[in-house]
TORKOL-4160 file (C-alpha; in steps of 0.2 Angstrom, whole numbers, padded with zeros to 4 digits, m for minus):
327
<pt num="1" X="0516" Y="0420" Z="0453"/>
<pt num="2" X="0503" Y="0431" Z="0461"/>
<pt num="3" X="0485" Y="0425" Z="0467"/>
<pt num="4" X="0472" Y="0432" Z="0455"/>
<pt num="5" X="0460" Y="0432" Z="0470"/>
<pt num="6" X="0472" Y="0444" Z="0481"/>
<pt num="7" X="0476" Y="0454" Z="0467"/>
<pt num="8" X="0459" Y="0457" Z="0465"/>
<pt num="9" X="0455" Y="0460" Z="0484"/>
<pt num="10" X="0468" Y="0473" Z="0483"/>
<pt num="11" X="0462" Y="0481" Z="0470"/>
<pt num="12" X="0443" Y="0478" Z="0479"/>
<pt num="13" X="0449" Y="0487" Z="0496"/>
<pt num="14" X="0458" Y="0501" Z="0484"/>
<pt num="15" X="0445" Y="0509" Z="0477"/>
<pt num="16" X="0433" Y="0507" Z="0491"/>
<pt num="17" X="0444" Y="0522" Z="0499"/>
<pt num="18" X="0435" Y="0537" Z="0498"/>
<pt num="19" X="0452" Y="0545" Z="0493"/>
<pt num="20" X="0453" Y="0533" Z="0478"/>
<pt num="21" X="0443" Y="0536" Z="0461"/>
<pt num="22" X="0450" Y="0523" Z="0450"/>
<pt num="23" X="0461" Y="0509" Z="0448"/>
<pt num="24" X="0470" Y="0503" Z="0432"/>
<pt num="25" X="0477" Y="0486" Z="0430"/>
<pt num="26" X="0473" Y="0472" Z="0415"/>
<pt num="27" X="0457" Y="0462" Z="0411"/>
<pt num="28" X="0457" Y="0447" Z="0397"/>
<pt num="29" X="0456" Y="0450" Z="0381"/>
<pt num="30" X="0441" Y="0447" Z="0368"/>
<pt num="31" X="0455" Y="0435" Z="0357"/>
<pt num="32" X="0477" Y="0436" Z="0354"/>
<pt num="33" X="0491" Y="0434" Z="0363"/>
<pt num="34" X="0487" Y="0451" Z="0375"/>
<pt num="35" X="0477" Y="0454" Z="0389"/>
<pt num="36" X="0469" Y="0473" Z="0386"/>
<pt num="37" X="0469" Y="0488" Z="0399"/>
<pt num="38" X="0459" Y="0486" Z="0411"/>
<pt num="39" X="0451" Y="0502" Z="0424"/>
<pt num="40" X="0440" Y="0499" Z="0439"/>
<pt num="41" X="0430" Y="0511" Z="0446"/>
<pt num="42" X="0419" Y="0502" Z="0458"/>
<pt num="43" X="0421" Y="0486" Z="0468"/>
<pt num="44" X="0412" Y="0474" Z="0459"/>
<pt num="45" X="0424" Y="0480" Z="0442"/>
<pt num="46" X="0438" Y="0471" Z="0450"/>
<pt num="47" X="0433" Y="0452" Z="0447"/>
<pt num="48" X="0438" Y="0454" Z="0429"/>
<pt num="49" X="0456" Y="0460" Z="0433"/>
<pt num="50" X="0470" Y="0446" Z="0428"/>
<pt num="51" X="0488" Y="0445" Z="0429"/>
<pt num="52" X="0499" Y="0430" Z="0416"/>
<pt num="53" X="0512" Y="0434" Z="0403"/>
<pt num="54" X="0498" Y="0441" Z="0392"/>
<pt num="55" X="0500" Y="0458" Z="0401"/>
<pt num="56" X="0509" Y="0467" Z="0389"/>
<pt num="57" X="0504" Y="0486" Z="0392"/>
<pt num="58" X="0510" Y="0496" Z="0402"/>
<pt num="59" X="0497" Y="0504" Z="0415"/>
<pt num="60" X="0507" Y="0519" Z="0417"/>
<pt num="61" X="0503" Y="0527" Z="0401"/>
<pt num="62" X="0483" Y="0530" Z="0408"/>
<pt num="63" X="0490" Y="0539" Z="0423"/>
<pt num="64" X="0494" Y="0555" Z="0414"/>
<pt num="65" X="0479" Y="0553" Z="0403"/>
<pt num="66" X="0468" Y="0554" Z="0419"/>
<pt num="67" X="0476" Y="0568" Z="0427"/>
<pt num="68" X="0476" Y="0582" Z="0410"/>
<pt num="69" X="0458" Y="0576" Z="0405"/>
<pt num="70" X="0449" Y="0591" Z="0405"/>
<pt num="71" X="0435" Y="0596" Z="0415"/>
<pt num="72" X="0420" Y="0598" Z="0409"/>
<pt num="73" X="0413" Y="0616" Z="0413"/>
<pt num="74" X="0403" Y="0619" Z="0431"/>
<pt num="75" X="0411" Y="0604" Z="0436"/>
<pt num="76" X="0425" Y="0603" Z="0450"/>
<pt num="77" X="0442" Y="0593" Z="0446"/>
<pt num="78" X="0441" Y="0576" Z="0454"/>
<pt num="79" X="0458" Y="0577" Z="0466"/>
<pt num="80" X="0454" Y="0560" Z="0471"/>
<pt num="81" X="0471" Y="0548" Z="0470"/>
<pt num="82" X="0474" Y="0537" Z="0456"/>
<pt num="83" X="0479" Y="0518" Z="0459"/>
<pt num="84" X="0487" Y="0507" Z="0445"/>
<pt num="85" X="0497" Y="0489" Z="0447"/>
<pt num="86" X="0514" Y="0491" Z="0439"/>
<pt num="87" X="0526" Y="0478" Z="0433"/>
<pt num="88" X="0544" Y="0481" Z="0435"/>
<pt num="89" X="0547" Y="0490" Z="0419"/>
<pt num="90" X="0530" Y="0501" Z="0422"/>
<pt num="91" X="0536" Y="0506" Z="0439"/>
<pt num="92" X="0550" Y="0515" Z="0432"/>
<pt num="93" X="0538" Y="0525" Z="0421"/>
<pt num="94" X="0529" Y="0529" Z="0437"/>
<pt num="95" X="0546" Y="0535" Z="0444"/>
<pt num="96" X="0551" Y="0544" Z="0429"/>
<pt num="97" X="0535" Y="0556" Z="0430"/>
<pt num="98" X="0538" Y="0559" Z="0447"/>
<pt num="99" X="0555" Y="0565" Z="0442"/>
<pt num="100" X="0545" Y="0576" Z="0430"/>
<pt num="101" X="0536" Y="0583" Z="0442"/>
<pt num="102" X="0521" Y="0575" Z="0429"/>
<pt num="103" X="0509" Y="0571" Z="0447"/>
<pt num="104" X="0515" Y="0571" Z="0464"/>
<pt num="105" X="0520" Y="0554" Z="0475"/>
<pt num="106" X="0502" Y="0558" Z="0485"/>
<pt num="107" X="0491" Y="0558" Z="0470"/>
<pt num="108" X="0495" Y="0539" Z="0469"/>
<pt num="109" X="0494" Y="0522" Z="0474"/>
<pt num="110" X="0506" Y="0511" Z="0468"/>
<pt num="111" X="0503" Y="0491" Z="0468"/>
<pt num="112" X="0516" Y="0484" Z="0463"/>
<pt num="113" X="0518" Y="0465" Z="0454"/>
<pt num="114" X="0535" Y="0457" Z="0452"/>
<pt num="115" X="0535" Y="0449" Z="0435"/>
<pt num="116" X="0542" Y="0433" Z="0425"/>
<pt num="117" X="0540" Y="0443" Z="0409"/>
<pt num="118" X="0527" Y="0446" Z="0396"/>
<pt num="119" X="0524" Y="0438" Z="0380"/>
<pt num="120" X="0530" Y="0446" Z="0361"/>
<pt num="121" X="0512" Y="0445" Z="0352"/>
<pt num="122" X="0524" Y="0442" Z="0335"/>
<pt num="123" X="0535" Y="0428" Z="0343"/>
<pt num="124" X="0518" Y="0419" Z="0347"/>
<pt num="125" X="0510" Y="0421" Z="0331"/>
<pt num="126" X="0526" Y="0415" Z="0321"/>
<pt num="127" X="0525" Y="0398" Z="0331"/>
<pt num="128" X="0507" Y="0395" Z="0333"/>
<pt num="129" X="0497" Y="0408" Z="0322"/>
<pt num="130" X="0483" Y="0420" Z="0326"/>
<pt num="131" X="0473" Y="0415" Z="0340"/>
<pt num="132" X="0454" Y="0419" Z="0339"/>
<pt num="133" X="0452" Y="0419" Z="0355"/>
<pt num="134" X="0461" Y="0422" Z="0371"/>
<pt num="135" X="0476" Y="0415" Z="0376"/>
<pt num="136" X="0480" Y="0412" Z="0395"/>
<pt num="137" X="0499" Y="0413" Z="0399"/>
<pt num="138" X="0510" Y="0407" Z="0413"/>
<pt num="139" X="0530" Y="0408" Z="0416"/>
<pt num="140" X="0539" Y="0395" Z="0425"/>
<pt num="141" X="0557" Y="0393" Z="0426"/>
<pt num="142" X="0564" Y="0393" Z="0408"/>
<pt num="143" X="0546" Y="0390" Z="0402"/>
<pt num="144" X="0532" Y="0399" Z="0396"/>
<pt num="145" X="0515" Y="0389" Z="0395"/>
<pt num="146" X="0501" Y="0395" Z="0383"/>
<pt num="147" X="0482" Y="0389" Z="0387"/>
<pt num="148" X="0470" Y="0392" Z="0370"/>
<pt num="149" X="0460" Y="0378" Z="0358"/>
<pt num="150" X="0457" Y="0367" Z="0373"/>
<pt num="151" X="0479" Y="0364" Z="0372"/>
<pt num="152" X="0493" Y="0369" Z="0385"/>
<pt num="153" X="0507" Y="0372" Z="0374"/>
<pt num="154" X="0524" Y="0374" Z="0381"/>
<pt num="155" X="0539" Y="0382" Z="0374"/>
<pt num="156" X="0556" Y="0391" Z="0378"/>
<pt num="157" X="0557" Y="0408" Z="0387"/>
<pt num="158" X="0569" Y="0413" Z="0372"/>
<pt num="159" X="0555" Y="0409" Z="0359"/>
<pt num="160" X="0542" Y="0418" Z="0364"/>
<pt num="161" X="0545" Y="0430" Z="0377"/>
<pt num="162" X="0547" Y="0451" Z="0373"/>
<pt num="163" X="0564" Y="0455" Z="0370"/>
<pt num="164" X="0563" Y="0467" Z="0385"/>
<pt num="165" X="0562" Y="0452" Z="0395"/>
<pt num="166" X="0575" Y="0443" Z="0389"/>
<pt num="167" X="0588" Y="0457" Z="0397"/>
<pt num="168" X="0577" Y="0463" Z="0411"/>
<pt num="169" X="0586" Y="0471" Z="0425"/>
<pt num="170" X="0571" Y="0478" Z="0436"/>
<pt num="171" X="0560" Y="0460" Z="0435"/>
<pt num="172" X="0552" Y="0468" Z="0454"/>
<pt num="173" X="0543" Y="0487" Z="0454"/>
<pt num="174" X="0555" Y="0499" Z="0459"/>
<pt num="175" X="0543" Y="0508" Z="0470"/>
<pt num="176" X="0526" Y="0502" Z="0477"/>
<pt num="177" X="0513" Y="0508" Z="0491"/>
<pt num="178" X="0508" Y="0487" Z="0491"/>
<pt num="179" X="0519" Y="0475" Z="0485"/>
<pt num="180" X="0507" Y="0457" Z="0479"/>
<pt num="181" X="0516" Y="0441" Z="0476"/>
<pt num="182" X="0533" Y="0439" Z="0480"/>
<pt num="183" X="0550" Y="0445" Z="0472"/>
<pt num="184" X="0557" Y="0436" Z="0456"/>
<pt num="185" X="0574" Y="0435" Z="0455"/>
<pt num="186" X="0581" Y="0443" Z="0439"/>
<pt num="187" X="0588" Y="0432" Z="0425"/>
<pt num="188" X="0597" Y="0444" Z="0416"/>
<pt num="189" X="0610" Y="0459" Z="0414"/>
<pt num="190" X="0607" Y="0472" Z="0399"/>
<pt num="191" X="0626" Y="0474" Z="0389"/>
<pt num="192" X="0617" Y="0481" Z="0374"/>
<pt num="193" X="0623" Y="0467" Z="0364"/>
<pt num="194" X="0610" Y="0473" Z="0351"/>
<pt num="195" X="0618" Y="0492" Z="0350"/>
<pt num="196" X="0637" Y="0487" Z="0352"/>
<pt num="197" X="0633" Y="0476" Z="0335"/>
<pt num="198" X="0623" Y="0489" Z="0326"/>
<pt num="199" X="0635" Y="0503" Z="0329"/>
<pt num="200" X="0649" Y="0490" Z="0319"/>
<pt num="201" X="0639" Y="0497" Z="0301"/>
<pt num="202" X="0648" Y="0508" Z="0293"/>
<pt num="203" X="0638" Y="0527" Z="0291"/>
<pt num="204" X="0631" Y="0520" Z="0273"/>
<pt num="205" X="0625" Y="0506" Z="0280"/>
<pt num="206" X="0616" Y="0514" Z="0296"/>
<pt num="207" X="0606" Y="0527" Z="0286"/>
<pt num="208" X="0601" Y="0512" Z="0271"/>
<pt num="209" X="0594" Y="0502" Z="0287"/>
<pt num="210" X="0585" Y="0517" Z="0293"/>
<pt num="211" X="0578" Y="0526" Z="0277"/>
<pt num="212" X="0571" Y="0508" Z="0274"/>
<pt num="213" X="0564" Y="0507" Z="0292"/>
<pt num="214" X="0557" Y="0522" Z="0291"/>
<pt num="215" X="0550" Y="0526" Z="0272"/>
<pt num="216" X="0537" Y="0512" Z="0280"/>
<pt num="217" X="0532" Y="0523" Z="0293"/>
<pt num="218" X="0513" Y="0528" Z="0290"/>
<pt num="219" X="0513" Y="0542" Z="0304"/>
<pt num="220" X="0498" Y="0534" Z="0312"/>
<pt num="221" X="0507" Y="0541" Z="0328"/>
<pt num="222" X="0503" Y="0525" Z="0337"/>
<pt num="223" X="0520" Y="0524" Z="0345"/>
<pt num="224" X="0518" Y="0541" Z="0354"/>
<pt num="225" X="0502" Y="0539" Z="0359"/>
<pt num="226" X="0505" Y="0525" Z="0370"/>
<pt num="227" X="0523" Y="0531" Z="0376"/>
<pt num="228" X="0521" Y="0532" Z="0395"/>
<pt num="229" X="0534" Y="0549" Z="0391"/>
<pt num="230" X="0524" Y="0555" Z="0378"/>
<pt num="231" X="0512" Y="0565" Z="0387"/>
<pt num="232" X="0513" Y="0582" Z="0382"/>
<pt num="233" X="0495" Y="0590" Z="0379"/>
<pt num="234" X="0504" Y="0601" Z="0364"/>
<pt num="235" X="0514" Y="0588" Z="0356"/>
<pt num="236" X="0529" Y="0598" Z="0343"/>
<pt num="237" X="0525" Y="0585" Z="0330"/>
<pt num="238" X="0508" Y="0591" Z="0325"/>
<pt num="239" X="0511" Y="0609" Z="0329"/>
<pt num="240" X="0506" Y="0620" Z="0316"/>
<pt num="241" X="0513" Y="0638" Z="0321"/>
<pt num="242" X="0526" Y="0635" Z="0323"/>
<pt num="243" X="0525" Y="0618" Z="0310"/>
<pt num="244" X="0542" Y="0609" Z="0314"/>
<pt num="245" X="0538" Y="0595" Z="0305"/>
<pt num="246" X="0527" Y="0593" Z="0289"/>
<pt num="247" X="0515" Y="0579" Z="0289"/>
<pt num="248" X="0519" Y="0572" Z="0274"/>
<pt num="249" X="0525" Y="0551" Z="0274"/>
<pt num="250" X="0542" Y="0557" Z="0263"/>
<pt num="251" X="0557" Y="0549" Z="0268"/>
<pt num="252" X="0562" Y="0566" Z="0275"/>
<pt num="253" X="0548" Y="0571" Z="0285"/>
<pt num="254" X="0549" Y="0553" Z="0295"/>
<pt num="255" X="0566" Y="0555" Z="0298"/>
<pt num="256" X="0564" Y="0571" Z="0308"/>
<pt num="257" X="0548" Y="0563" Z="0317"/>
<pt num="258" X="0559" Y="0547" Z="0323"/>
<pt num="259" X="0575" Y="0559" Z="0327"/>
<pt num="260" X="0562" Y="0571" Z="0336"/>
<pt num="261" X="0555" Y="0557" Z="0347"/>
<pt num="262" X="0572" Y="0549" Z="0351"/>
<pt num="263" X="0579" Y="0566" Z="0356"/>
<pt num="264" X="0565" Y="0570" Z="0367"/>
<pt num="265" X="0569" Y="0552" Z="0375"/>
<pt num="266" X="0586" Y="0554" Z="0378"/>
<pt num="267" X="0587" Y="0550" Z="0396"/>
<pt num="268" X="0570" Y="0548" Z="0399"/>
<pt num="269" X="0565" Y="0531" Z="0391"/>
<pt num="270" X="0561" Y="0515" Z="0401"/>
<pt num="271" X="0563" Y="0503" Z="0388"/>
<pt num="272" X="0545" Y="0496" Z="0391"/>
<pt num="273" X="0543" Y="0494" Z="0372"/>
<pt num="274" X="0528" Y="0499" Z="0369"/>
<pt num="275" X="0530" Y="0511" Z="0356"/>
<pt num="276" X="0537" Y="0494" Z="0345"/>
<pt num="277" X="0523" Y="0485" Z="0350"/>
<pt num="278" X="0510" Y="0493" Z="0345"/>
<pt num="279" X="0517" Y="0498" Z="0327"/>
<pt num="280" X="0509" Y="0492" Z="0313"/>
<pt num="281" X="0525" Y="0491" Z="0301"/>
<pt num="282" X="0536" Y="0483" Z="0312"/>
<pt num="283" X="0549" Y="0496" Z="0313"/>
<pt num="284" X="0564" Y="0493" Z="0325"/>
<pt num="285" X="0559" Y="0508" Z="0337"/>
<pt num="286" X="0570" Y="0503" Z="0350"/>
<pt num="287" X="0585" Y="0502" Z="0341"/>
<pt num="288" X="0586" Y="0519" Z="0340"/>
<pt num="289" X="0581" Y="0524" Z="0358"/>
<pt num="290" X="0592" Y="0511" Z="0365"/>
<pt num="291" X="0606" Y="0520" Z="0358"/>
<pt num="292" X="0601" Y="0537" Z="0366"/>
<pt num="293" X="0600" Y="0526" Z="0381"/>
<pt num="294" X="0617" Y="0517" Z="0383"/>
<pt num="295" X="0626" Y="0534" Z="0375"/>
<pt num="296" X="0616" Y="0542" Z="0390"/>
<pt num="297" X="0622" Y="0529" Z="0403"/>
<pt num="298" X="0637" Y="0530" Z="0396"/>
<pt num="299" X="0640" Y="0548" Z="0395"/>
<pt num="300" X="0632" Y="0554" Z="0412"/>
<pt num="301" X="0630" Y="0536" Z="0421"/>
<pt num="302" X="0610" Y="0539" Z="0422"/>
<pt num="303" X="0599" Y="0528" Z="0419"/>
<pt num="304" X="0580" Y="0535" Z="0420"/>
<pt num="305" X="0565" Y="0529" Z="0430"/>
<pt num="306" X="0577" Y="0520" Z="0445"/>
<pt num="307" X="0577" Y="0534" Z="0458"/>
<pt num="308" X="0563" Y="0546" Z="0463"/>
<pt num="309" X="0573" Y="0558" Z="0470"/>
<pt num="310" X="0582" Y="0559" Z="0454"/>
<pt num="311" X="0584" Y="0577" Z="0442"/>
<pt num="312" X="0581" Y="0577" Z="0425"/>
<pt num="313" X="0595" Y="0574" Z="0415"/>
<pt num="314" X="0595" Y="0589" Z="0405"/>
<pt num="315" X="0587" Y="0599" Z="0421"/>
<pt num="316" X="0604" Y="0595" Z="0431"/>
<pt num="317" X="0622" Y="0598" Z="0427"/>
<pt num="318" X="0638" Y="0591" Z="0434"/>
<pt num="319" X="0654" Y="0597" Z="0433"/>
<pt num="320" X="0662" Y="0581" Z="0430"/>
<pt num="321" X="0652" Y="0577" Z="0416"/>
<pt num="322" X="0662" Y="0575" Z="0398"/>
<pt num="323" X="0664" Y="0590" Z="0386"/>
<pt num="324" X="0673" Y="0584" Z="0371"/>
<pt num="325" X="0661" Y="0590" Z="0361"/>
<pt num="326" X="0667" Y="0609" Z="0366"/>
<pt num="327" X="0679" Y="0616" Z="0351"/>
């Protein structure tokens, strides 16, 4: 586990460097399952910073945000580093941008926080309902401890945990200027179980599953917005000249949204779910993108956000790579 109190000094002694202008991490939130972001710009902002299981979002996300805001005219850019504290699957997000080229390496300061897992806000609500006020969370072996009502519930890692955790490869940062706590070990090796006994439909049954998942969809966007991958300023999906895709809720038009997104993941996701747990139908996001995924692996042996001195997988070409698909 890491020391709240040393997490916080850290992040104290960040941003009082003058070549520092903010640090993101998590802070407790008002009520739930889930802590809420969390950005400190002066010392004394850092005694609300917390780390448990309840530290679902990935911090990643904000990095981009803060580097294309625009500046406000007669002002200068703030070229200042940004600091953010990184779980193991948000740290491949930070390495996938540097891939991209998104900000460079000294633009940033990386605290990194190995991690037990984080709690599924759905999981939690089915066993103990809505929580109206904050929950405190703690891992511990093959147990996850909750804190809220004035009770300590204990349960399984299996019940309550995010899926992402469950098969968690990369537990520890992949890449970190100051590393708190110590290394976890990891639990778990990711087969694709969940892909290998979806791809046993047959075509029929694949698209009934998917026109269902996705006539639900309300286009609220949500799952792009807080994709660490989405950070386009002009996103294609709200273009209007050209208009790719119409903004209508059909059937149609949310099929081309969902096929858009997975395609411009291909070889980019870092299976932090995010985009699933923020959507309010519950559609199987991942599903999808863990397709692209273990096709990518499969195809070209890469897996994105693991090396920083990686190329783009469709900004690189290998020889050796297959070409069946050439008539």
């Amino acid at each position: 586990m890491v020391d709240i109190e040393d997490l916080r000094e850290k992040a104290r002694e960040t941003i009082s460097r003058d070549d520092v202008r903010c640090v993101f991490g998590w802070k407790r939130g008002t009520y739930g399952y889930e802590s809420a972001p969390a950005v400190v710009r002066k010392p004394e902002d850092a005694d609300s910073l917390i780390f448990d299981a309840t530290c679902v979002q990935n911090p990643a996300s904000f990095v981009v945000l803060e580097e294309k805001l625009p500046v406000p005219r007669g002002k200068e850019p703030d070229t200042r580093k940004i600091a953010v504290f990184v779980k193991g699957c948000d740290s491949r997000a930070v390495v996938q941008h540097l891939v991209e080229n998104a900000y460079l390496r000294e633009n940033i300061v990386v605290l990194g926080i190995p991690c037990m897992g984080v709690i599924d806000r759905r999981k939690a609500e089915k066993l103990f309902g809505e929580s109206l006020e904050p929950v405190e969370a703690e891992c511990s072996g093959d147990k996850v401890a909750l804190n809220f009502g004035g009770e300590r519930k204990e349960v399984e890692r299996s019940d309550v945990l995010s899926e992402k955790c469950l098969r968690c490869r990369y537990p520890n940062p992949i890449l970190s200027d100051i590393m708190l706590g110590t290394e976890v070990e990891k639990r778990a090796e990711d087969e694709f179980a969940d892909v290998s006994e979806f791809e046993k439909k047959s075509a029929d049954e694949k698209w009934a599953f998917w026109e269902e998942q996705f006539s639900k969809c309300v286009r609220c966007y949500a799952c792009r917005n807080v994709c660490p991958m989405c950070y386009c300023i002009d996103c294609v999906v709200t273009k209007l000249k050209p208009q790719w895709t119409r903004r209508s809720t059909d059937i149609s038009e949310n099929t081309v949204y969902h096929i858009q997104r997975a395609w411009h993941l291909a070889g980019r996701c870092i299976e932090c779910m995010e985009c699933e747990r923020v959507c309010p139908m519950n559609i199987p996001i991942m599903t999808l993108n863990r397709k692209m995924t273990k096709e990518v692996r499969e195809m070209f042996d890469h897996e994105p956000g693991v090396d920083p001195e990686a190329k783009p997988l469709l900004a690189s070409y290998n020889p050796q790579d297959p070409e069946e698909y050439i008539l």
